[in-house]
N, CA, C and O atoms as a GROMACS GRO file, in nm:
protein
  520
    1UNK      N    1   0.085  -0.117   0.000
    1UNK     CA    2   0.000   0.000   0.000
    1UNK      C    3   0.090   0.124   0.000
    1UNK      O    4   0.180   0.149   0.080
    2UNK      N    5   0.050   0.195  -0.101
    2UNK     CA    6   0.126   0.354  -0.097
    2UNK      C    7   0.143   0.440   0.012
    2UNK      O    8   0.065   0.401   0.099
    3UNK      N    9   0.193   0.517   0.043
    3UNK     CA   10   0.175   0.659   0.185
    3UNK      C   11   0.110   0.695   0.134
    3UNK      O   12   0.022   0.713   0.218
    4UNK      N   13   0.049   0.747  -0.010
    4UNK     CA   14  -0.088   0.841  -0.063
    4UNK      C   15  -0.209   0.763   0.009
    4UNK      O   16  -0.274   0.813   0.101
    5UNK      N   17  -0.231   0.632  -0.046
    5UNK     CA   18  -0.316   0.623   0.009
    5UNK      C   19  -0.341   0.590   0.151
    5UNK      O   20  -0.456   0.568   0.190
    6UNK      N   21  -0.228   0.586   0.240
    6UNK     CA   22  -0.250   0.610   0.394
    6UNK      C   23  -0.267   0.709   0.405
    6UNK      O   24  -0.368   0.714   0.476
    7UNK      N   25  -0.236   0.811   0.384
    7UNK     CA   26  -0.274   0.931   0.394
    7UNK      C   27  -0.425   1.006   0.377
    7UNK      O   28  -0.483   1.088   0.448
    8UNK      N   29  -0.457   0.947   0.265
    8UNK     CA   30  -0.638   0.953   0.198
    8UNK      C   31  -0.670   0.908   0.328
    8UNK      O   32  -0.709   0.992   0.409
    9UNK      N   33  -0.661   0.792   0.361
    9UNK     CA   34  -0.728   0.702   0.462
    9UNK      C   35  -0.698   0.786   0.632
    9UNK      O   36  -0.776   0.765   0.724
   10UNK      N   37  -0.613   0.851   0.645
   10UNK     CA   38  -0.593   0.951   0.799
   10UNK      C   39  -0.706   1.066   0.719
   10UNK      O   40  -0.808   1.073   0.787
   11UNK      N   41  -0.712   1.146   0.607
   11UNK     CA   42  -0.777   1.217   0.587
   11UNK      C   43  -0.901   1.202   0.641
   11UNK      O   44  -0.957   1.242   0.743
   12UNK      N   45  -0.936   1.116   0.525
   12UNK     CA   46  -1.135   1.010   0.569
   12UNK      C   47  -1.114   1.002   0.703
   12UNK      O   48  -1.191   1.081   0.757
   13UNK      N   49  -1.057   0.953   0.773
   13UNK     CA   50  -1.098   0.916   0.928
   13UNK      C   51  -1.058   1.050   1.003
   13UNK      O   52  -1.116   1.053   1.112
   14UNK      N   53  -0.964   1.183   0.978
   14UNK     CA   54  -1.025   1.273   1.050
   14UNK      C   55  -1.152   1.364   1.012
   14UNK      O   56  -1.236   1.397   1.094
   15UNK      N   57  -1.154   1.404   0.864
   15UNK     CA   58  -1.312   1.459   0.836
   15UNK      C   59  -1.446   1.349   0.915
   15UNK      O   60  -1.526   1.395   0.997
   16UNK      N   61  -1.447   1.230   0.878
   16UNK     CA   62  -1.536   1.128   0.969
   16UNK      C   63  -1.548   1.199   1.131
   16UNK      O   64  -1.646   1.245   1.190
   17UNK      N   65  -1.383   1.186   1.181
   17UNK     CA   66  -1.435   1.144   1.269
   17UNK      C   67  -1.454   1.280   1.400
   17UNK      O   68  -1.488   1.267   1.517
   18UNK      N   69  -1.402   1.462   1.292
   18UNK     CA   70  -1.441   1.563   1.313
   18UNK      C   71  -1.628   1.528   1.332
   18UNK      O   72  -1.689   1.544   1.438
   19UNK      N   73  -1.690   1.480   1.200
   19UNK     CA   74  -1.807   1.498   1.243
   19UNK      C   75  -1.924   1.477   1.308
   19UNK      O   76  -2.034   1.528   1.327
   20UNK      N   77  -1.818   1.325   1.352
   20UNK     CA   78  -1.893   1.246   1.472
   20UNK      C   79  -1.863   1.320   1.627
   20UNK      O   80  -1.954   1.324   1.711
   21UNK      N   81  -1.787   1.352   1.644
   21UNK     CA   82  -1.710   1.433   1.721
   21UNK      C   83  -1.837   1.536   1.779
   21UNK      O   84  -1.873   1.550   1.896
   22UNK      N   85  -1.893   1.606   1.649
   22UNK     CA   86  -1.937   1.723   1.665
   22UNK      C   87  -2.074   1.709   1.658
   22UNK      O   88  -2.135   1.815   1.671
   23UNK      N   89  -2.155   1.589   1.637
   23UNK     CA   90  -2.268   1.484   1.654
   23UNK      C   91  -2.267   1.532   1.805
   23UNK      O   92  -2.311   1.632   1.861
   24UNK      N   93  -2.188   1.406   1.851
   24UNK     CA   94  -2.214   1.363   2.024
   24UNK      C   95  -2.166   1.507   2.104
   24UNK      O   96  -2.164   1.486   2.225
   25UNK      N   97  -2.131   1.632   2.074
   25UNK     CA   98  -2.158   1.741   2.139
   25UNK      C   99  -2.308   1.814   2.122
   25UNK      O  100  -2.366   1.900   2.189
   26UNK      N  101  -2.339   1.748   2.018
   26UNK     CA  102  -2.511   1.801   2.000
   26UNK      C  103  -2.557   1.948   1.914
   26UNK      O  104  -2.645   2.033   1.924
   27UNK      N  105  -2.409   1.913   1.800
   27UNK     CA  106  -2.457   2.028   1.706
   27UNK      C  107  -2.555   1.933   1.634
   27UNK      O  108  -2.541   1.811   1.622
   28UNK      N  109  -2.684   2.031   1.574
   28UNK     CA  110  -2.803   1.970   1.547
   28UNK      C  111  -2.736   1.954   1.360
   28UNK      O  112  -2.682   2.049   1.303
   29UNK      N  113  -2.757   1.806   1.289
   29UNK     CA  114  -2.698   1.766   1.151
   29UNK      C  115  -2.776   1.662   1.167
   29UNK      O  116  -2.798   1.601   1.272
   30UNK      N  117  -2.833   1.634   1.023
   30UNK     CA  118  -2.933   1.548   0.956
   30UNK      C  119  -2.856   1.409   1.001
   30UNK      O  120  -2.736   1.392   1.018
   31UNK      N  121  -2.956   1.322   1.013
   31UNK     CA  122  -2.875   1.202   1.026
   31UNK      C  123  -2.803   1.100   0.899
   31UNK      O  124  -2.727   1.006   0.920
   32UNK      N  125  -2.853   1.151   0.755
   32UNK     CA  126  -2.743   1.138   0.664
   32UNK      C  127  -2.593   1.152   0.728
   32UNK      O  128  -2.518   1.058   0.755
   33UNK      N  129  -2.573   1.268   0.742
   33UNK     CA  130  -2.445   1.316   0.793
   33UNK      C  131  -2.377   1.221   0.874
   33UNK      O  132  -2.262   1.185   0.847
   34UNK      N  133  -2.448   1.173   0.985
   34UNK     CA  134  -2.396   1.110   1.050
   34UNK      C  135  -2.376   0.977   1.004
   34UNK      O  136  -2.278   0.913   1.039
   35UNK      N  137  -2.447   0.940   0.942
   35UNK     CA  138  -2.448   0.792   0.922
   35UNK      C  139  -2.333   0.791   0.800
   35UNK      O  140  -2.292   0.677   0.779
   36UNK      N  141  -2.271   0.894   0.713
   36UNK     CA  142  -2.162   0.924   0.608
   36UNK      C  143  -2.041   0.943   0.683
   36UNK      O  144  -1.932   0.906   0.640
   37UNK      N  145  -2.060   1.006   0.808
   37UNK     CA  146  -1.948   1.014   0.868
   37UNK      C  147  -1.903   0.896   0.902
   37UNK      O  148  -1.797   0.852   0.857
   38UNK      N  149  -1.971   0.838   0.975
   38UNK     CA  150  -1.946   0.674   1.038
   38UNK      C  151  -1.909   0.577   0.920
   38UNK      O  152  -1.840   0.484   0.963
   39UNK      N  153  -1.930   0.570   0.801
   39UNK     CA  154  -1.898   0.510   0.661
   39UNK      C  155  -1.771   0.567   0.670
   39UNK      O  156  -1.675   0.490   0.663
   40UNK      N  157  -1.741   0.729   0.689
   40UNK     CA  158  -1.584   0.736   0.656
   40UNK      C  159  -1.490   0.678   0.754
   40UNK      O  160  -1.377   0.635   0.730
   41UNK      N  161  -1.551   0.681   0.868
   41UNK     CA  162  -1.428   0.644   0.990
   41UNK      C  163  -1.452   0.493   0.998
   41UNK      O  164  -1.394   0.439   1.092
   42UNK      N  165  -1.523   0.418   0.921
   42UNK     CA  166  -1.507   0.295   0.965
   42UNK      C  167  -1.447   0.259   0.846
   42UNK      O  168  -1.372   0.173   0.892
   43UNK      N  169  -1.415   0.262   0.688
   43UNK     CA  170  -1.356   0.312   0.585
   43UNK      C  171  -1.137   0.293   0.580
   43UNK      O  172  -1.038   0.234   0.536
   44UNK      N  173  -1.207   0.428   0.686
   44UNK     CA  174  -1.024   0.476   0.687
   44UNK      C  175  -0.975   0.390   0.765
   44UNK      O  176  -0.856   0.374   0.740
   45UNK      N  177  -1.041   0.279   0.912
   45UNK     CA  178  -1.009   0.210   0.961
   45UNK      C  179  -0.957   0.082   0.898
   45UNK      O  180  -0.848   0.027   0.887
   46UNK      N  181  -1.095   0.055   0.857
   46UNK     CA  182  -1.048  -0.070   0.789
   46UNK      C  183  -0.938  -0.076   0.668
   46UNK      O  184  -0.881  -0.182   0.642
   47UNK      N  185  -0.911   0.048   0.595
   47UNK     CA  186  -0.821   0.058   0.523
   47UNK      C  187  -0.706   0.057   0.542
   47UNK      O  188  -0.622  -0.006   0.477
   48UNK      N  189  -0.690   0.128   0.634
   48UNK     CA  190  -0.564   0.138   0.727
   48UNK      C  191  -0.507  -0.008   0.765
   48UNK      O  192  -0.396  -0.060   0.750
   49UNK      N  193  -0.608  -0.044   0.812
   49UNK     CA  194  -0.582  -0.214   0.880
   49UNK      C  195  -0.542  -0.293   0.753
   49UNK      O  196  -0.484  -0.395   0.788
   50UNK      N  197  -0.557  -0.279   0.573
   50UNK     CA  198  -0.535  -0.310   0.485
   50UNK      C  199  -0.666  -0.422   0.431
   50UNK      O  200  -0.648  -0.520   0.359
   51UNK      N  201  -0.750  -0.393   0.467
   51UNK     CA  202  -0.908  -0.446   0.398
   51UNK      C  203  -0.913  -0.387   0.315
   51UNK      O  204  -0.911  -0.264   0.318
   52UNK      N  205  -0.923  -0.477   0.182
   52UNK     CA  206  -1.002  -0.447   0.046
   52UNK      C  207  -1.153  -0.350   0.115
   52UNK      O  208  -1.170  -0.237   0.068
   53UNK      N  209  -1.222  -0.385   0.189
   53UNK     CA  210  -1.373  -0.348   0.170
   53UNK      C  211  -1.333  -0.153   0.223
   53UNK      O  212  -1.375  -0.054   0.162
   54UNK      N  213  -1.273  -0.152   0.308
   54UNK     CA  214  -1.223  -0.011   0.349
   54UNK      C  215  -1.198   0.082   0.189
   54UNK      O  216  -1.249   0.182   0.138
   55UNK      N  217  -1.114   0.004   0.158
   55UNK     CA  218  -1.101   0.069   0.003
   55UNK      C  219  -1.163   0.102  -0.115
   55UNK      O  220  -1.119   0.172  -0.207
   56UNK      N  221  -1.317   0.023  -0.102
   56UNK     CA  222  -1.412   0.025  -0.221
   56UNK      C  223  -1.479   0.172  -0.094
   56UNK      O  224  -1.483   0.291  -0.126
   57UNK      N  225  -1.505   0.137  -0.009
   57UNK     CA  226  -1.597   0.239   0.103
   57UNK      C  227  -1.525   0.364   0.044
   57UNK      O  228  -1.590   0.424  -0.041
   58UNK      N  229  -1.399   0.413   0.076
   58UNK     CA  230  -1.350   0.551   0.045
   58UNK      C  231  -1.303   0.606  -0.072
   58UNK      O  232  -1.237   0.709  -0.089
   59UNK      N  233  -1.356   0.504  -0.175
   59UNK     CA  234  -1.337   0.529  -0.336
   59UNK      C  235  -1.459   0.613  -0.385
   59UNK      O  236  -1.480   0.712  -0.456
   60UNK      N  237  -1.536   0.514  -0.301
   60UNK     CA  238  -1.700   0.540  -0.329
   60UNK      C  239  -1.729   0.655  -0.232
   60UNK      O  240  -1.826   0.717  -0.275
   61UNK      N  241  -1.689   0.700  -0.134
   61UNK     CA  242  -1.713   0.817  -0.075
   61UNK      C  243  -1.622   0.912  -0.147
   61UNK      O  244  -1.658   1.025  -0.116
   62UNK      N  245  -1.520   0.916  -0.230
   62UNK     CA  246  -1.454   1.037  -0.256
   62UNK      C  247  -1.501   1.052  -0.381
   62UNK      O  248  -1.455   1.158  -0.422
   63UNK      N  249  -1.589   0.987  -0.487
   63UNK     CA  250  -1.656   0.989  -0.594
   63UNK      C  251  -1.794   1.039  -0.517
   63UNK      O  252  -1.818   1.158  -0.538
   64UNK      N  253  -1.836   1.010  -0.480
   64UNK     CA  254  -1.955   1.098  -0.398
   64UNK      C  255  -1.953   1.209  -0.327
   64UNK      O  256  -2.051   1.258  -0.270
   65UNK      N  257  -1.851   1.248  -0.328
   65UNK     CA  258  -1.781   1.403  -0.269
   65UNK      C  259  -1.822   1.436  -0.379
   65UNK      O  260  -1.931   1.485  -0.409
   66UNK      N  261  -1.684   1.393  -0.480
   66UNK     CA  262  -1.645   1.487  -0.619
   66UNK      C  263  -1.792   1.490  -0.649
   66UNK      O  264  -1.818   1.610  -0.652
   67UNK      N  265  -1.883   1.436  -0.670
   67UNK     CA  266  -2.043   1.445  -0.780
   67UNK      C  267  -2.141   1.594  -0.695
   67UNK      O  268  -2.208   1.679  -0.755
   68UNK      N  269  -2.114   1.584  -0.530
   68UNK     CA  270  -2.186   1.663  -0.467
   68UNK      C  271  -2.160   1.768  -0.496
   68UNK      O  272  -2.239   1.859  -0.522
   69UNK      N  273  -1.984   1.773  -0.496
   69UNK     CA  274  -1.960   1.908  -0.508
   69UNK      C  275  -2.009   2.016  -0.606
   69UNK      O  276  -2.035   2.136  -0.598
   70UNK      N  277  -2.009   1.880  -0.748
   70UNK     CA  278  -2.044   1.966  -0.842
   70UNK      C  279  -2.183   2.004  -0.851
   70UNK      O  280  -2.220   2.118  -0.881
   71UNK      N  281  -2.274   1.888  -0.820
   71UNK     CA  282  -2.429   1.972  -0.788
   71UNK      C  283  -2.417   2.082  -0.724
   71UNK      O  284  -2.460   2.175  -0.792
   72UNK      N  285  -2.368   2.121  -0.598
   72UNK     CA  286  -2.355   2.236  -0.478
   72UNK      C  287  -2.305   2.336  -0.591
   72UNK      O  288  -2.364   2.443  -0.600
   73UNK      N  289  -2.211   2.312  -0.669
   73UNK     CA  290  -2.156   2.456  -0.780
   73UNK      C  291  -2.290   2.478  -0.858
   73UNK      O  292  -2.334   2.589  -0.886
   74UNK      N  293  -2.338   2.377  -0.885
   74UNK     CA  294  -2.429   2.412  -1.023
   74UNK      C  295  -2.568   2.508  -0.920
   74UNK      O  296  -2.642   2.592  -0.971
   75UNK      N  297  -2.572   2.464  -0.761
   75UNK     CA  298  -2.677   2.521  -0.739
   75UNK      C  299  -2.645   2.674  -0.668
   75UNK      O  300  -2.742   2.730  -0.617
   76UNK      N  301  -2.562   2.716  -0.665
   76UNK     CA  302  -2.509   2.804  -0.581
   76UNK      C  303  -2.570   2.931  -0.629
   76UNK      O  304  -2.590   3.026  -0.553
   77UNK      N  305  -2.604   2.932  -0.766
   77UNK     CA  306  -2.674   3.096  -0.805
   77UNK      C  307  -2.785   3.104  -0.784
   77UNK      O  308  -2.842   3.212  -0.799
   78UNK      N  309  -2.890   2.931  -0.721
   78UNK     CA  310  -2.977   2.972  -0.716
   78UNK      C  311  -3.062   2.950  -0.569
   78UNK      O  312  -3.178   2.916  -0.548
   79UNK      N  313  -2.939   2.990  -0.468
   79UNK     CA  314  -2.994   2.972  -0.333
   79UNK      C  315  -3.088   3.078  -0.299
   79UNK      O  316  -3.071   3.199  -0.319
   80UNK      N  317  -3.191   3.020  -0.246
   80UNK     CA  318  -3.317   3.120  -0.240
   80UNK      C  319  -3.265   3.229  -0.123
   80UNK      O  320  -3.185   3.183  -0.041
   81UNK      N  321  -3.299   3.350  -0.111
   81UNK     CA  322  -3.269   3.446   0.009
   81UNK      C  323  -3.279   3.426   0.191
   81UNK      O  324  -3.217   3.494   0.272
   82UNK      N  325  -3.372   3.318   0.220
   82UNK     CA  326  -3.364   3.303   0.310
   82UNK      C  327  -3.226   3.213   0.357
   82UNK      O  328  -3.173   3.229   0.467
   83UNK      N  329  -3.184   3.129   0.267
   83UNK     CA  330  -3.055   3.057   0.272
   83UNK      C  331  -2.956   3.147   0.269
   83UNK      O  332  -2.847   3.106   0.312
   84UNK      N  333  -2.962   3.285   0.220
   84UNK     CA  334  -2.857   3.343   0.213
   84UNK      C  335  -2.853   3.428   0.326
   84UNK      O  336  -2.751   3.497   0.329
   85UNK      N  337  -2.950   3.450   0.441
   85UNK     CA  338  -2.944   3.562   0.516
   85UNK      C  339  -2.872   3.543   0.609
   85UNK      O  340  -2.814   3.625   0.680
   86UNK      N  341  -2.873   3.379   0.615
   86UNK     CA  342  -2.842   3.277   0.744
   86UNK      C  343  -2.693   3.238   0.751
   86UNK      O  344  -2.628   3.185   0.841
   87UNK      N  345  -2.657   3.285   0.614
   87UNK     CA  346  -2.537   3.218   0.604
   87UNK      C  347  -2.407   3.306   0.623
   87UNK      O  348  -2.407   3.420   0.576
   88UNK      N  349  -2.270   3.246   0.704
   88UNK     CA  350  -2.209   3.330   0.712
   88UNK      C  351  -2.084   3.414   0.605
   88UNK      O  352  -2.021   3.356   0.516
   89UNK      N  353  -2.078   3.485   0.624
   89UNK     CA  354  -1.976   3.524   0.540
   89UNK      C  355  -1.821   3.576   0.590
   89UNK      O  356  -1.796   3.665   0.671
   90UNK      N  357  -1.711   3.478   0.503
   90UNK     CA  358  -1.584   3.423   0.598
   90UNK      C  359  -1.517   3.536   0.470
   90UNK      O  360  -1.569   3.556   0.361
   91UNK      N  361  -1.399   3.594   0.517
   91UNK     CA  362  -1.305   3.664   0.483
   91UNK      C  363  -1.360   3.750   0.403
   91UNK      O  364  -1.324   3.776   0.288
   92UNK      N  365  -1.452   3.797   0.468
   92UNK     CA  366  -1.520   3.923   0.357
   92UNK      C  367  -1.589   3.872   0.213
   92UNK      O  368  -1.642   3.952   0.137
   93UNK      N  369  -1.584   3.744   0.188
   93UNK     CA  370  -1.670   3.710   0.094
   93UNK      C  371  -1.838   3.690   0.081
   93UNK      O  372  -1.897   3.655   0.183
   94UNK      N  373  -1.895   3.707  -0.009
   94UNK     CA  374  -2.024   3.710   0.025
   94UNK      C  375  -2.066   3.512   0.023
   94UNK      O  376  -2.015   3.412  -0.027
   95UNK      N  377  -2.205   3.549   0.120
   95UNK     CA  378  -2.255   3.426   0.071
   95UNK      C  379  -2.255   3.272  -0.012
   95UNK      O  380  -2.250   3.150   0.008
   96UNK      N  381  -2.266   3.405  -0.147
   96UNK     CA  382  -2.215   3.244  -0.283
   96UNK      C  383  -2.123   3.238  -0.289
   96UNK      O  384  -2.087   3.150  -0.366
   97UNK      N  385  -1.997   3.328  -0.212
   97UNK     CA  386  -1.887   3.293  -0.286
   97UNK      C  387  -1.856   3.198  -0.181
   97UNK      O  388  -1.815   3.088  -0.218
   98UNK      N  389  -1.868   3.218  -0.055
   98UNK     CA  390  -1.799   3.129   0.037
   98UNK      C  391  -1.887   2.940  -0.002
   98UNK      O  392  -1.835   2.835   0.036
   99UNK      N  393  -2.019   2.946  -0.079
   99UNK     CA  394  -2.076   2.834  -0.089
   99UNK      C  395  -2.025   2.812  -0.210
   99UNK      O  396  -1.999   2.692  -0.212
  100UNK      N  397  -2.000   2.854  -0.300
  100UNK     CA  398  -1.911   2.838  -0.439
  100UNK      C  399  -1.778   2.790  -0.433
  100UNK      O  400  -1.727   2.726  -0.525
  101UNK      N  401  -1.702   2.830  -0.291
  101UNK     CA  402  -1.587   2.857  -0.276
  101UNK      C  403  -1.575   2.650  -0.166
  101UNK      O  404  -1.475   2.578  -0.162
  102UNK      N  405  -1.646   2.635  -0.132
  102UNK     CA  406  -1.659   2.506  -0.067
  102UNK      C  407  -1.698   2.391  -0.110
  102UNK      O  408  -1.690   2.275  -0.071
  103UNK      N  409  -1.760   2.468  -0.231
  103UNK     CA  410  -1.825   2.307  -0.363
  103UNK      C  411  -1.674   2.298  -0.462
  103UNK      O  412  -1.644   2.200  -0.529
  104UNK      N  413  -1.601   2.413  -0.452
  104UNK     CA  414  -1.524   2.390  -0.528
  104UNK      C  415  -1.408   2.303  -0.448
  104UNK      O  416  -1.322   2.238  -0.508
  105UNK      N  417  -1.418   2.310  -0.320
  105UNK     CA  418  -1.290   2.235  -0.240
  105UNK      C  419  -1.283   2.122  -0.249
  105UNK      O  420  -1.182   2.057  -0.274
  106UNK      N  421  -1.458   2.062  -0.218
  106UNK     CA  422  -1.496   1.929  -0.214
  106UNK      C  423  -1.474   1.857  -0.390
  106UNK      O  424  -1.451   1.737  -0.404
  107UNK      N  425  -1.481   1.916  -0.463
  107UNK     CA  426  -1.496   1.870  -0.582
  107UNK      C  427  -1.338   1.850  -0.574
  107UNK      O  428  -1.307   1.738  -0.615
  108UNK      N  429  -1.216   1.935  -0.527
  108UNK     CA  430  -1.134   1.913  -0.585
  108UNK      C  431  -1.045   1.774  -0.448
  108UNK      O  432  -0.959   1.686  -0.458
  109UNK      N  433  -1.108   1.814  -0.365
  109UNK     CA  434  -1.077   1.695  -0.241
  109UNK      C  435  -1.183   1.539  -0.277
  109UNK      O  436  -1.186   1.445  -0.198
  110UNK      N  437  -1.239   1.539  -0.373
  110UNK     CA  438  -1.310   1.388  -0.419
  110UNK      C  439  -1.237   1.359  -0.514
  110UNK      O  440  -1.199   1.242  -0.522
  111UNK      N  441  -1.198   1.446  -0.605
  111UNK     CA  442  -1.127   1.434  -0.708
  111UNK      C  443  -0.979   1.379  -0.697
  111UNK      O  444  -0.945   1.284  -0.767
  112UNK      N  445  -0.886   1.441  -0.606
  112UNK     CA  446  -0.755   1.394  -0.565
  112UNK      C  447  -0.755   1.279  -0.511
  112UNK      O  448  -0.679   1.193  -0.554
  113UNK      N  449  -0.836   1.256  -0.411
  113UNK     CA  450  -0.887   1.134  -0.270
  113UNK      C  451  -0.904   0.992  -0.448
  113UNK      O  452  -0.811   0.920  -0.485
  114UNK      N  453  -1.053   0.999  -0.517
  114UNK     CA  454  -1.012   0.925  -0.614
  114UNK      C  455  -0.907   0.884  -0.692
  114UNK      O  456  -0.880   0.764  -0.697
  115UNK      N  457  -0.853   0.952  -0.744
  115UNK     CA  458  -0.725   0.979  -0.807
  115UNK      C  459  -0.605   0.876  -0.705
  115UNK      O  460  -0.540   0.782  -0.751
  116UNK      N  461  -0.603   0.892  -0.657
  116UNK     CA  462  -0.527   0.806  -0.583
  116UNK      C  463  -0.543   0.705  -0.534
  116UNK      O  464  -0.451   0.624  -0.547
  117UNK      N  465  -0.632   0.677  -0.476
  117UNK     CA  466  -0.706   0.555  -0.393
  117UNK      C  467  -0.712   0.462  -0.578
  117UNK      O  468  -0.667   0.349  -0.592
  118UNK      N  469  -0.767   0.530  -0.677
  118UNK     CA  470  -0.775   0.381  -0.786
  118UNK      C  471  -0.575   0.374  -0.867
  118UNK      O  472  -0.536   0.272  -0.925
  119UNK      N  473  -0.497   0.481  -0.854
  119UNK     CA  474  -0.391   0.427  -0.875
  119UNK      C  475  -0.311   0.327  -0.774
  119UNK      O  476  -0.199   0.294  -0.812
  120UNK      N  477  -0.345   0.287  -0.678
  120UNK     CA  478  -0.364   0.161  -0.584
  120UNK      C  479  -0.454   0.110  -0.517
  120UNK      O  480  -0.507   0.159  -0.418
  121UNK      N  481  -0.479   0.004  -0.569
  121UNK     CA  482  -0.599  -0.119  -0.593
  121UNK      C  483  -0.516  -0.201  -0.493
  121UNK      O  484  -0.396  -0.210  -0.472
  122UNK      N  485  -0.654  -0.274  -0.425
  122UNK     CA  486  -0.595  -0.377  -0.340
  122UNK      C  487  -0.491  -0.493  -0.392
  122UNK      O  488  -0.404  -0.559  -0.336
  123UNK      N  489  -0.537  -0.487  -0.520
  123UNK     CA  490  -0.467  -0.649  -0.611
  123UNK      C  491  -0.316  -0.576  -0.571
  123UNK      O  492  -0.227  -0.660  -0.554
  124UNK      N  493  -0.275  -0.447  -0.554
  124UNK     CA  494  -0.112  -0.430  -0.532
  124UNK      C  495  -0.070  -0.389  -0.440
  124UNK      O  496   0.012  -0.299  -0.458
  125UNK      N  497  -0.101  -0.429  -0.300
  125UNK     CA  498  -0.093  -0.423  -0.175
  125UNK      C  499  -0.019  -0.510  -0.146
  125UNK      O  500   0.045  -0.472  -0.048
  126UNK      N  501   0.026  -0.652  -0.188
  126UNK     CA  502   0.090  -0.758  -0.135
  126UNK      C  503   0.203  -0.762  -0.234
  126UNK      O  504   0.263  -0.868  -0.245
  127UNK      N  505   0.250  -0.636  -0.325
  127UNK     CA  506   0.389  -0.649  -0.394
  127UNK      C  507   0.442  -0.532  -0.360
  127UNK      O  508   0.364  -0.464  -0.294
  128UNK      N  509   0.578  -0.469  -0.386
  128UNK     CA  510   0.627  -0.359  -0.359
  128UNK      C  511   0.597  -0.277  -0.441
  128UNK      O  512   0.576  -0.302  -0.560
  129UNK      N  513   0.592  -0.160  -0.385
  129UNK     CA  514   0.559  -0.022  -0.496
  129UNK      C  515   0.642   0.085  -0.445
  129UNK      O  516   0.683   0.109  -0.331
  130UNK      N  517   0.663   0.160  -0.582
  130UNK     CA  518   0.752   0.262  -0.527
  130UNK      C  519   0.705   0.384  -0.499
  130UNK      O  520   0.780   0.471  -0.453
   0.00000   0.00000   0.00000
C-alpha cells in the first residue's frame, strides 16, 4: 500500500471522525451526515488495517464528494434568500462565494482522494511499490 493512500485514509478518518465528534456534542446535523461520517471512519479504519472493503468504502465516498460538489456549484446561483441571510460570510466574501468557494474544495478533495485511492488497488498491496 502507498503513503498516498495512507494518507487519503488519515484524511477520511479525521473529516469522519471531526463529524462524529461534533454529533455527540449536540450540534443539530441530519442524520445522513452522521451515518456518512461513520462510513468514513469505519472506511479509513479498515483501510488502514489493509481491507479491500475499506477501500471500495473511500473510493465510493470520494466519488460521492467529487459528484456533490459539483451539484452544490451548479446550485449556488440559485440559493433562495432566506438561505442566504443565514449564512455566514468568511473573509469578507459574500454568501455564494464562500458556498461556491466550498463546492469547489470538495470537488477538488473527491477528485484527488479518487485519483489516488484507484492508482492503488488492493490487487497491489501484497507487492512492492515505489
Amino acid at each position: 500500500m502507498k503513503l498516498t493512500t495512507r494518507l487519503i485514509a488519515l484524511l477520511w478518518l479525521g473529516i469522519g471522525s471531526l463529524t462524529l465528534f461534533q454529533a455527540f456534542q449536540g450540534v443539530q446535523m441530519p442524520l445522513s451526515l452522521k451515518f456518512f461520517a461513520t462510513l468514513q471512519v469505519l472506511g479509513a479504519l479498515a483501510l488502514l488495517g489493509g481491507l479491500a472493503f475499506g477501500y471500495a468504502i473511500l473510493i465510493t465516498m470520494s466519488a460521492f464528494t467529487m459528484v456533490t460538489g459539483i451539484f452544490a456549484l451548479i446550485a449556488v446561483p440559485f440559493m433562495p434568500a432566506e438561505v442566504l441571510e443565514r449564512a455566514p460570510s468568511v473573509l469578507g466574501l459574500p454568501p455564494r462565494g464562500v458556498m461556491a468557494g466550498m463546492a469547489l474544495g470538495a470537488i477538488v478533495l473527491g477528485r484527488l482522494c479518487w485519483l489516488g485511492l484507484r492508482r492503488d488497488p488492493p490487487e497491489r498491496w501484497g507487492r512492492a511499490t515505489e
